[in-house]
FIVOKE-492106 format. One record per residue (C-alpha): x, y, z. Coordinates in Angstrom, 1 decimal. Layout:
BEGIN
<pt u="X" v="Y" w="Z"/>
...
//
This chain:
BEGIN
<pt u="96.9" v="149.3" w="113.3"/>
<pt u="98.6" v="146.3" w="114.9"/>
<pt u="101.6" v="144.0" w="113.9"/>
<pt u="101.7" v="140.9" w="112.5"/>
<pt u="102.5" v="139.3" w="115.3"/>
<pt u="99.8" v="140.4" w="117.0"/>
<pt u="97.5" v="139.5" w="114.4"/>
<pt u="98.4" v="136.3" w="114.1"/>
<pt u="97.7" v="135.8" w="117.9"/>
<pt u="94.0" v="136.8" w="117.5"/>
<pt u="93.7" v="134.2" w="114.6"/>
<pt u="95.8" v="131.5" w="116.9"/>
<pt u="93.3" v="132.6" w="119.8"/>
<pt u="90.3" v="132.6" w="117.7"/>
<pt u="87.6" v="130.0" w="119.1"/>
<pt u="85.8" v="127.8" w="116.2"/>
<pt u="83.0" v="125.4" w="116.4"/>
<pt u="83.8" v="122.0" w="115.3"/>
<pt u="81.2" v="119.9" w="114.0"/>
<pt u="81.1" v="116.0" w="113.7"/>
<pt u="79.9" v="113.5" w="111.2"/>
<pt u="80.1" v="109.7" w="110.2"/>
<pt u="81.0" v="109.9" w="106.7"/>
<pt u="82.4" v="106.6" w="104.5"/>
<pt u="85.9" v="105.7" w="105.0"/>
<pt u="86.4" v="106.1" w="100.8"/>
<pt u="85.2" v="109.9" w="101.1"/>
<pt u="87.8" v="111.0" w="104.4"/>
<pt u="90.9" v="111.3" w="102.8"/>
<pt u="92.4" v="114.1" w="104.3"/>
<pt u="89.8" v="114.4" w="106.6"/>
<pt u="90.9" v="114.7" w="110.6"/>
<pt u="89.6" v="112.3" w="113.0"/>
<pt u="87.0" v="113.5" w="115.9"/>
<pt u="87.1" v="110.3" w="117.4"/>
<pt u="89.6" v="107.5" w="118.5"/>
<pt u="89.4" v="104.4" w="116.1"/>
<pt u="89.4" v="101.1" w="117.6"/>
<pt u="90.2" v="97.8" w="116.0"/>
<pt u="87.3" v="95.2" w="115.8"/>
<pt u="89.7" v="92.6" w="114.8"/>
<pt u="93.7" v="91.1" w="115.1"/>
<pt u="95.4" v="92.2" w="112.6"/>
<pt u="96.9" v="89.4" w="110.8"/>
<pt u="93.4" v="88.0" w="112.1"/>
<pt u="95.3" v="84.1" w="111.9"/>
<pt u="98.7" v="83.1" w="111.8"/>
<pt u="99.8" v="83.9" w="108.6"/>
<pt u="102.6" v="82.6" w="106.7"/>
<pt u="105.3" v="85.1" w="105.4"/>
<pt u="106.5" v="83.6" w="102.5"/>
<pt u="106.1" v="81.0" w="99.7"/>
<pt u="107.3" v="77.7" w="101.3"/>
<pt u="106.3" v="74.9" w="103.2"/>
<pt u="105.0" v="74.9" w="106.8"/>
<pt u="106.6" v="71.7" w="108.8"/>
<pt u="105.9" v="70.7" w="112.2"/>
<pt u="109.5" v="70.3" w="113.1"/>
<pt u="111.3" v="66.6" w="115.0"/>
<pt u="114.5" v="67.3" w="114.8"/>
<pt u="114.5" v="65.8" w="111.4"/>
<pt u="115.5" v="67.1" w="107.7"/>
<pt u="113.2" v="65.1" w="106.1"/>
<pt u="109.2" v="65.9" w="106.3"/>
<pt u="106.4" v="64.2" w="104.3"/>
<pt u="104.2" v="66.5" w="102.2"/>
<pt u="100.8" v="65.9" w="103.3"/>
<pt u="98.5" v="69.2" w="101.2"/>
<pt u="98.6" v="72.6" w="100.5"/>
<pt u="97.0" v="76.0" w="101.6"/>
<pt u="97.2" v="78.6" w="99.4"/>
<pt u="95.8" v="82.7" w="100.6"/>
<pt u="92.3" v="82.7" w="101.6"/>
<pt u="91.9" v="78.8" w="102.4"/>
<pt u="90.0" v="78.0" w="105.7"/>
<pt u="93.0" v="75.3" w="107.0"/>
<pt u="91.1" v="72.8" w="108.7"/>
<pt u="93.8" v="69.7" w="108.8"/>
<pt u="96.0" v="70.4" w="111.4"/>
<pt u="99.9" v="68.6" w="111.1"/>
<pt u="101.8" v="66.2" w="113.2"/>
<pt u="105.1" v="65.7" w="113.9"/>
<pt u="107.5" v="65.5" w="110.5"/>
<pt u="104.6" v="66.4" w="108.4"/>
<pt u="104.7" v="69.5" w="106.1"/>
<pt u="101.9" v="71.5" w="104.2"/>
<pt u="102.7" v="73.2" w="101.0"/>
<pt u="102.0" v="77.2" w="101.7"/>
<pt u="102.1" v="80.6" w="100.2"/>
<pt u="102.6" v="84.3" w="101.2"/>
<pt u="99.7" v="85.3" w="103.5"/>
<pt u="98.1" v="81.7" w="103.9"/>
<pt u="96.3" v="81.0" w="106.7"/>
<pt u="99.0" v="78.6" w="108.9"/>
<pt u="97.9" v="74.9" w="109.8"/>
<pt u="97.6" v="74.1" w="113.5"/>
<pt u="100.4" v="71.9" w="114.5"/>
<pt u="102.7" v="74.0" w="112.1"/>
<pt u="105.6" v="75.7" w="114.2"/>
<pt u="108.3" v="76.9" w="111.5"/>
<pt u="107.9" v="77.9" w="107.6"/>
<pt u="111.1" v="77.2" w="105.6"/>
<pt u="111.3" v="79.1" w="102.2"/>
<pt u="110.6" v="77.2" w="98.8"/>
<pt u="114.5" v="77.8" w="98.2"/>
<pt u="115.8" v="75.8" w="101.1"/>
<pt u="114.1" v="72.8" w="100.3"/>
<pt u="114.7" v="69.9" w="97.9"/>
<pt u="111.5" v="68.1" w="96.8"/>
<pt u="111.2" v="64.3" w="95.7"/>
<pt u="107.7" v="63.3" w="95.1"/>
<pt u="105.6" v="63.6" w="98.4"/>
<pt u="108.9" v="64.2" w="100.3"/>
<pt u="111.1" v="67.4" w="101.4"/>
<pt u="114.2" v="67.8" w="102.5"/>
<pt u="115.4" v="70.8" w="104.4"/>
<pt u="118.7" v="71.9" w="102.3"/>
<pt u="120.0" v="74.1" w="105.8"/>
<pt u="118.6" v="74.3" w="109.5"/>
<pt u="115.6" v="77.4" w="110.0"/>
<pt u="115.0" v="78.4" w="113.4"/>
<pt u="111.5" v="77.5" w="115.2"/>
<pt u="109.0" v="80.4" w="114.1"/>
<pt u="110.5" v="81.6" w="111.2"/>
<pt u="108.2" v="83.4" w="108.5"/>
<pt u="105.0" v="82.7" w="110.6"/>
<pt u="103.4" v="86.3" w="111.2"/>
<pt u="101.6" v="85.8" w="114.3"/>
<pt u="98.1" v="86.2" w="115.2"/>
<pt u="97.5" v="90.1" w="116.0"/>
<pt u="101.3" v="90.9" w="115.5"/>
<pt u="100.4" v="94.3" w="113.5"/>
<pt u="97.0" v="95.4" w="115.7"/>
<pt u="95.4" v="93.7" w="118.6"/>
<pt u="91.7" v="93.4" w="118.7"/>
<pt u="90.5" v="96.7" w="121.0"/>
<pt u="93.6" v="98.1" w="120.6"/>
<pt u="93.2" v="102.2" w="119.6"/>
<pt u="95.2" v="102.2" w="116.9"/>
<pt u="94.6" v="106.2" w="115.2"/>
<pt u="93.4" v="109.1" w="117.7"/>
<pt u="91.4" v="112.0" w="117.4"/>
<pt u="93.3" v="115.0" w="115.5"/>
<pt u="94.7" v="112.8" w="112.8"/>
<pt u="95.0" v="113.3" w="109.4"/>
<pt u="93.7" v="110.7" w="107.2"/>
<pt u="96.1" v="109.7" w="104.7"/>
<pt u="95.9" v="107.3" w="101.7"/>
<pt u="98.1" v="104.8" w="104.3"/>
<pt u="95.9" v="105.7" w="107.2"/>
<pt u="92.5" v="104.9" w="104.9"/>
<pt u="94.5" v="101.6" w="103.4"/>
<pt u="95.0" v="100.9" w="106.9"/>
<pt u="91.5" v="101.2" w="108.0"/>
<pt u="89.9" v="99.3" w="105.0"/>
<pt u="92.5" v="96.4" w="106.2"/>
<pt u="90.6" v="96.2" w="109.5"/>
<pt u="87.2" v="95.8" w="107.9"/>
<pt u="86.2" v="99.3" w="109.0"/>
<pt u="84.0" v="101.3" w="106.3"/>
<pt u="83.6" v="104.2" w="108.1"/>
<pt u="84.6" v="106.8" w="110.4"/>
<pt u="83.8" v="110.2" w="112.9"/>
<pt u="85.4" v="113.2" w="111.6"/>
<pt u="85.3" v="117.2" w="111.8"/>
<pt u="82.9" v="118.0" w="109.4"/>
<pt u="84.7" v="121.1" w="106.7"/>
<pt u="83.4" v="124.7" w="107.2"/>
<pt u="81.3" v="126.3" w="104.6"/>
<pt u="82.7" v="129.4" w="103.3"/>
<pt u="81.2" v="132.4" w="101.6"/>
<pt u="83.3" v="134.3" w="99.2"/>
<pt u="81.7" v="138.0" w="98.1"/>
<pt u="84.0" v="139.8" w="95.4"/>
<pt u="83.4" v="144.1" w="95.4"/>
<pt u="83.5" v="146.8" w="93.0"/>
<pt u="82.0" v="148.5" w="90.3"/>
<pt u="85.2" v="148.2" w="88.0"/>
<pt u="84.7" v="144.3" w="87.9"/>
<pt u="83.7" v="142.2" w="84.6"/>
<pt u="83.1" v="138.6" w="83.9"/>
<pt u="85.7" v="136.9" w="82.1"/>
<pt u="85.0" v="135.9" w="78.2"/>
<pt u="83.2" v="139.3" w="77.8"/>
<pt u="85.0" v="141.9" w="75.8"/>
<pt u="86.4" v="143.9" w="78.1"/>
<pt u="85.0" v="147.4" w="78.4"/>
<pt u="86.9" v="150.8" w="79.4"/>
<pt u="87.4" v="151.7" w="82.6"/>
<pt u="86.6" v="147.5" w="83.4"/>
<pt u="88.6" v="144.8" w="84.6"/>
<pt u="88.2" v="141.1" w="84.5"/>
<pt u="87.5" v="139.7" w="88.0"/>
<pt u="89.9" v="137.1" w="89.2"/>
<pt u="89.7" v="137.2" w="93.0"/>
<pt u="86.6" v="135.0" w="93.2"/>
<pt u="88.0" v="132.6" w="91.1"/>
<pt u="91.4" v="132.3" w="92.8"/>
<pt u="90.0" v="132.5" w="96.2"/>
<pt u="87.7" v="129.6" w="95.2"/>
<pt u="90.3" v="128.3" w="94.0"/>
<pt u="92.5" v="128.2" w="97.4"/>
<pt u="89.6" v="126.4" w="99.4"/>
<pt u="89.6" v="123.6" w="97.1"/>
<pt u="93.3" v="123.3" w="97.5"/>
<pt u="92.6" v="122.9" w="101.1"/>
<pt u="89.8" v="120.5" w="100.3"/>
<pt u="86.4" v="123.1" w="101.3"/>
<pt u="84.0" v="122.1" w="98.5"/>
<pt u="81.1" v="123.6" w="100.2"/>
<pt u="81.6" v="127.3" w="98.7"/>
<pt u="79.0" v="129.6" w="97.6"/>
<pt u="79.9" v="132.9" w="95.5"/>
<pt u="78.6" v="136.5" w="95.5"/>
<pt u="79.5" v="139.4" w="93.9"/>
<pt u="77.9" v="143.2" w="94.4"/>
<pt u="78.5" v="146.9" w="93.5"/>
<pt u="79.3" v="149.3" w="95.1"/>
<pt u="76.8" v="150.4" w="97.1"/>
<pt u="76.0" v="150.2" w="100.7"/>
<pt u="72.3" v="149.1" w="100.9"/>
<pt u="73.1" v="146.1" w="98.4"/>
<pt u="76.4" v="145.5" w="100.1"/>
<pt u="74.8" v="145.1" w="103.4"/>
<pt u="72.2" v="142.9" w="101.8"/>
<pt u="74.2" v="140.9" w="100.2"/>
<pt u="76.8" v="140.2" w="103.4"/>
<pt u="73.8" v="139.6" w="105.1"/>
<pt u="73.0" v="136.9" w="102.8"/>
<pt u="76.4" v="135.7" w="102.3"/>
<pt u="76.7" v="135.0" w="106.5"/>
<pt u="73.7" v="133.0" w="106.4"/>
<pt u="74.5" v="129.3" w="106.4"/>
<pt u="78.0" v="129.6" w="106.0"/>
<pt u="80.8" v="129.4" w="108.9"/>
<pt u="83.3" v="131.6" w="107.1"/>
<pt u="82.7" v="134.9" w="104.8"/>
<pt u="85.7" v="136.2" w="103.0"/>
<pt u="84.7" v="139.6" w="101.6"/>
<pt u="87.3" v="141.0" w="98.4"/>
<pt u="87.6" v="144.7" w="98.6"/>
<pt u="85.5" v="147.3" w="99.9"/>
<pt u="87.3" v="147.4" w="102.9"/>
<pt u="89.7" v="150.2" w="102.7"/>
<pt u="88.8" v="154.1" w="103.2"/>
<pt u="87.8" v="155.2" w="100.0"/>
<pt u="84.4" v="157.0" w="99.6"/>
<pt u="83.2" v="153.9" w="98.0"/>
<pt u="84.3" v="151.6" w="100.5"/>
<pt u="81.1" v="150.0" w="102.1"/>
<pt u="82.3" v="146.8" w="103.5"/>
<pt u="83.2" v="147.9" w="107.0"/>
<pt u="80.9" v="149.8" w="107.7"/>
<pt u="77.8" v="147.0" w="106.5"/>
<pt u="79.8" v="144.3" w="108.3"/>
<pt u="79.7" v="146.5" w="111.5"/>
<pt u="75.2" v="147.6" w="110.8"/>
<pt u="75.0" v="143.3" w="110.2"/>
<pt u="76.2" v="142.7" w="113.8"/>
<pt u="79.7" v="141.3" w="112.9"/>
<pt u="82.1" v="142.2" w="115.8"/>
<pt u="85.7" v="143.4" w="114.9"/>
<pt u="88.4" v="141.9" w="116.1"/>
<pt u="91.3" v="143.9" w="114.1"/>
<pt u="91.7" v="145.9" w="111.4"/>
<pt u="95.1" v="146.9" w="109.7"/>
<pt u="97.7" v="145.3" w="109.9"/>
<pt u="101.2" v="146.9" w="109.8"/>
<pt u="102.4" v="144.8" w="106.5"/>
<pt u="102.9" v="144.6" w="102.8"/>
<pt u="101.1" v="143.7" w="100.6"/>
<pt u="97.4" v="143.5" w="102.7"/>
<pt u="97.6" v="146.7" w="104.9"/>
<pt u="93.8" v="147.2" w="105.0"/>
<pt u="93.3" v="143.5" w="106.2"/>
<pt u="89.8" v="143.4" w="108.3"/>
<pt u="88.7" v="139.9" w="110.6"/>
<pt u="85.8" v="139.8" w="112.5"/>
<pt u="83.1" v="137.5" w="113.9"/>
<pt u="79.4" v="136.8" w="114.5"/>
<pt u="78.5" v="134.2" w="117.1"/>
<pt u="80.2" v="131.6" w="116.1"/>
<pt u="80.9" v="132.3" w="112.2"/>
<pt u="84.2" v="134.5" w="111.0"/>
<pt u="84.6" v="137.2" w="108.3"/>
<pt u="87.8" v="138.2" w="106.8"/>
<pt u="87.6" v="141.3" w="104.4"/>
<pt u="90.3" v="140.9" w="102.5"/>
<pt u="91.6" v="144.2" w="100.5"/>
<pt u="90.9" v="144.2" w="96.8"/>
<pt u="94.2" v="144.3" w="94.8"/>
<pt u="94.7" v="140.1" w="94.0"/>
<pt u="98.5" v="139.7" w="95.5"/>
<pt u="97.2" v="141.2" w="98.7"/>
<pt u="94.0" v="138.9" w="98.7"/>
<pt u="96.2" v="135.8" w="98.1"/>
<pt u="98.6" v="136.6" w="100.5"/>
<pt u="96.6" v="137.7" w="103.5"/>
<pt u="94.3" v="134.0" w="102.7"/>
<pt u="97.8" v="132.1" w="103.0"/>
<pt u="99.3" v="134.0" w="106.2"/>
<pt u="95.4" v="134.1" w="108.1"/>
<pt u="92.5" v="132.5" w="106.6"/>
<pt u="94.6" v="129.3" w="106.5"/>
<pt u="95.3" v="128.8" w="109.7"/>
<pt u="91.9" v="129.7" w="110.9"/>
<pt u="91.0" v="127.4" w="108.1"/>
<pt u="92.2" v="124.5" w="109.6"/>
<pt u="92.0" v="124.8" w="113.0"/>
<pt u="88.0" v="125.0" w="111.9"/>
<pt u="88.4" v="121.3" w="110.3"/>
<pt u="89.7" v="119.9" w="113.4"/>
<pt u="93.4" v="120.3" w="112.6"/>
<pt u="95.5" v="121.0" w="116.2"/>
<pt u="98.2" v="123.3" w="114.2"/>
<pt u="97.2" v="124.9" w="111.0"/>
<pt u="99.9" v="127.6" w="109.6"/>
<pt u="102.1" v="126.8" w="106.3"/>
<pt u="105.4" v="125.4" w="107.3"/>
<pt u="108.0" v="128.2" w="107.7"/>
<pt u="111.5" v="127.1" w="106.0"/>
<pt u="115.1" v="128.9" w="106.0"/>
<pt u="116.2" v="130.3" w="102.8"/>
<pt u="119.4" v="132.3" w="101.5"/>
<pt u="119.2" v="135.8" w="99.8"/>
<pt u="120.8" v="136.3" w="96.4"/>
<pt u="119.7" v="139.7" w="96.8"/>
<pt u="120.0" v="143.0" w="98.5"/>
<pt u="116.5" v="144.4" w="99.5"/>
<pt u="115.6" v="147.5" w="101.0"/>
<pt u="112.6" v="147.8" w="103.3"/>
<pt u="112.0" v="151.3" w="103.0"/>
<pt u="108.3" v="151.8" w="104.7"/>
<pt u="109.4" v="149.6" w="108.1"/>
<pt u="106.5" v="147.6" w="107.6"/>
<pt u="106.4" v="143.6" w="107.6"/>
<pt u="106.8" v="142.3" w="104.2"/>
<pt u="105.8" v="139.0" w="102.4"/>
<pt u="107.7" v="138.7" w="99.2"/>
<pt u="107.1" v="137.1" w="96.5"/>
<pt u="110.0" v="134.4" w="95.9"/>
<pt u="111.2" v="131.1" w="94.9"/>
<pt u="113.1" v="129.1" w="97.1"/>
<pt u="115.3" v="126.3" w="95.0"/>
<pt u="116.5" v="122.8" w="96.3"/>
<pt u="120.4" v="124.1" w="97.2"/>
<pt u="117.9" v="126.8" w="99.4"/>
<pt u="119.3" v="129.5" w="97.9"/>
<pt u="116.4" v="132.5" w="98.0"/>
<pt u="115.2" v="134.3" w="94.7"/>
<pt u="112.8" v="137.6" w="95.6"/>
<pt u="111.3" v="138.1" w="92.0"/>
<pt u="110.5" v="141.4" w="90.7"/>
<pt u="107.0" v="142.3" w="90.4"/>
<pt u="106.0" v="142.7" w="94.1"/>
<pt u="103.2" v="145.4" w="93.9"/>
<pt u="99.8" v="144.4" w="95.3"/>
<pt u="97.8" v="144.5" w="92.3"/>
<pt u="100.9" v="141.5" w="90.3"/>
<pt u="99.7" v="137.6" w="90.5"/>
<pt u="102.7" v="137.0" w="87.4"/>
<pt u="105.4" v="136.6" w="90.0"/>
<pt u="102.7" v="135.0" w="92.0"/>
<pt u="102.8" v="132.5" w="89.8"/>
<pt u="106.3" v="131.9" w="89.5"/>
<pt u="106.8" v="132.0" w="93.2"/>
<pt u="106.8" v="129.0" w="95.9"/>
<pt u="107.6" v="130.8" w="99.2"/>
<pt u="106.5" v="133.8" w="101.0"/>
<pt u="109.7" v="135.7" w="102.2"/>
<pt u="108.8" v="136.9" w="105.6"/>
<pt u="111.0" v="140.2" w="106.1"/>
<pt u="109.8" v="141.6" w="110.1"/>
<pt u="109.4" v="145.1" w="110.2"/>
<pt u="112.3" v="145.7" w="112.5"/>
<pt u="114.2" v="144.5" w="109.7"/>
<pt u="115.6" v="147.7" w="106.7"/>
<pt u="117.4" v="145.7" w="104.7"/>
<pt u="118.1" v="142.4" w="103.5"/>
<pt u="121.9" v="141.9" w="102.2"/>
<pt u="122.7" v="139.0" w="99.8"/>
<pt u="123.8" v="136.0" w="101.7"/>
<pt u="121.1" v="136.5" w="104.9"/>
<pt u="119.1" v="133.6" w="106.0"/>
<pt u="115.7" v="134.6" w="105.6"/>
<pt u="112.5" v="132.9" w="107.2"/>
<pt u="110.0" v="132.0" w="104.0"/>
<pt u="106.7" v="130.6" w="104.4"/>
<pt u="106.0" v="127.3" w="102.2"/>
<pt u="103.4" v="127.9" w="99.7"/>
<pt u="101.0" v="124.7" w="99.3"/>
<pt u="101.4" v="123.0" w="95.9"/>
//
């Protein structure tokens, strides 16, 4: 049995295999980049013009003769000379021989002549030529996120697609005899399986689409088989029940006759005691124990991090905020706890009743972990407690 401290350090320690792979620009969001990206162009890629106005080539003068106009997306070919003006508009391409732009309301217009109403400094609402991004410059770096900015940002520079850490494929494998489908009538002795689902449910929140589902009884041959199976072609197996010591508890015991190495098992916490992590060359498995709050907890405070460090990301753990108790709490085992609670905008900390292993309705209704250490016996109302941020 180990802490959760310690625990945590295998997962932080834990060494993944990152793939690569060129995948269209419209299809990375929230993808991390595996490779610098470099601009092909300048970025504005001509002098551009600011705002709506008129772009003068300045003589000291007031007074400039209106000689045509360039509107966004021209190709300005006439160039101007000295007290001539152009007509212009926000993000038209600047005339050569243009050095200022003065705004549409500092100008009085009489026919083909303009008439500056109040001086404007040389260079005034001309966006220069590369003034955002230089062509060659490195402008994202490897271990970024890509963002719907980032991706806007990309498109602007004419690039269509890009080198990222490829997402893991996960195998999920639900246990137990008691388990029935959901929109069956529900026998005796049964109940409706939900682990799959949720668990499913968590990779897509993390964006793994690539997830394949098994379920078995059991038994130990076909559990063996069937983690076998579930291994093969995938880079992550997370295994729901079986895993604790009951006489019908296989999973261990088939993980360890399929050549899966374990790394720890136990961890000194509630809910998710009979946690199990282990690998095979270069794939993971967490068995996870059966009852759902313990399944859903033990994904958020391990298989997440691991989770993302294997998609490229440098730092993968849910952000850890500072709440209030409103509550006493007792921690009368002496083990680590993650409680169920919702943390509101003043900060102030809810722990909601319902905490056993087997409860998702407080689940539900919660939107932090409380993290209470196992040093710690009791919580009095008014502590600060460290939560961890569940994703939304």
């Amino acid at each position: 049995m180990i802490s959760v401290e310690e625990a945590l350090n295998y997962i932080d320690a834990a060494k993944v295999n990152l793939e690569t792979g060129k995948i269209p620009l419209s299809a990375s969001l929230n993808k991390i980049l595996a490779a610098d990206v470099i601009s092909p162009i300048n970025m504005p890629p001509f002098r551009q013009s600011a705002v709506d106005g008129y772009a003068v080539c300045f003589n000291g003068s007031l007074t400039y003769r209106l000689m045509a106009e360039a509107k966004a997306g021209d190709a300005i070919s006439r160039s101007l000379n000295s007290g001539e003006a152009m007509r212009i508009f926000t993000g038209a391409m600047v005339p050569e021989g243009a050095d200022t732009i003065v705004p549409q309301e500092d100008i009085e217009k009489e026919n083909t002549v303009i008439k500056l109403t109040k001086k404007i400094p040389k260079q005034a609402n001309i966006r220069p030529l590369g003034e955002q991004v230089q062509e060659g410059d490195r402008v994202l770096t490897t271990g970024q996120k890509l963002t719907p900015a980032t991706i806007g940002f990309l498109a602007g520079l004419g690039i269509t697609e890009v080198s990222v850490f490829k997402t893991p494929k996960v195998s999920v494998v639900v246990t137990g005899n008691e388990l029935q489908k959901p929109g069956t009538e529900l026998q005796k002795g049964k109940i409706y399986e939900s682990n799959g689902l949720m668990l499913a449910m968590a990779l897509q929140n993390m964006d793994v689409t690539s997830i394949n589902k098994f379920s078995v009884k059991d038994n130990f041959t076909a559990t063996k088989d069937t983690l076998n199976k579930a291994m093969d072609g995938s880079d992550l197996m997370l295994v729901s029940g079986g895993i604790s010591v009951g006489d019908y508890d296989f999973v261990k015991q088939a993980l360890k006759e399929n050549g899966v190495e374990e790394i720890f098992y136990k961890v000194w916490q509630k809910p998710g005691k009979p946690l199990w992590f282990g690998k095979k060359g270069n794939k993971y498995v967490f068995a996870l124990p059966g009852n759902p709050a313990s399944a859903l907890t033990s994904f958020y405070v391990y298989v997440w991090p691991l989770l993302h460090k294997m998609k490229g990301y440098i730092s993968g753990h849910l952000p850890r905020v500072k709440g209030v108790s409103l509550h006493d709490f007792p921690n009368k085992k002496g083990k680590a706890l993650f409680l169920k609670a919702y943390l509101n905008p003043d900060q102030k900390l809810e722990i909601l009743t319902g905490q056993q292993s087997s409860m998702l309705r407080s689940f539900a209704k919660s939107n932090v972990l409380a993290y209470i250490p196992a040093n710690r016996n009791m919580i009095k109302k008014g502590d600060i407690i460290t939560c961890i941020k569940l994703p939304e």
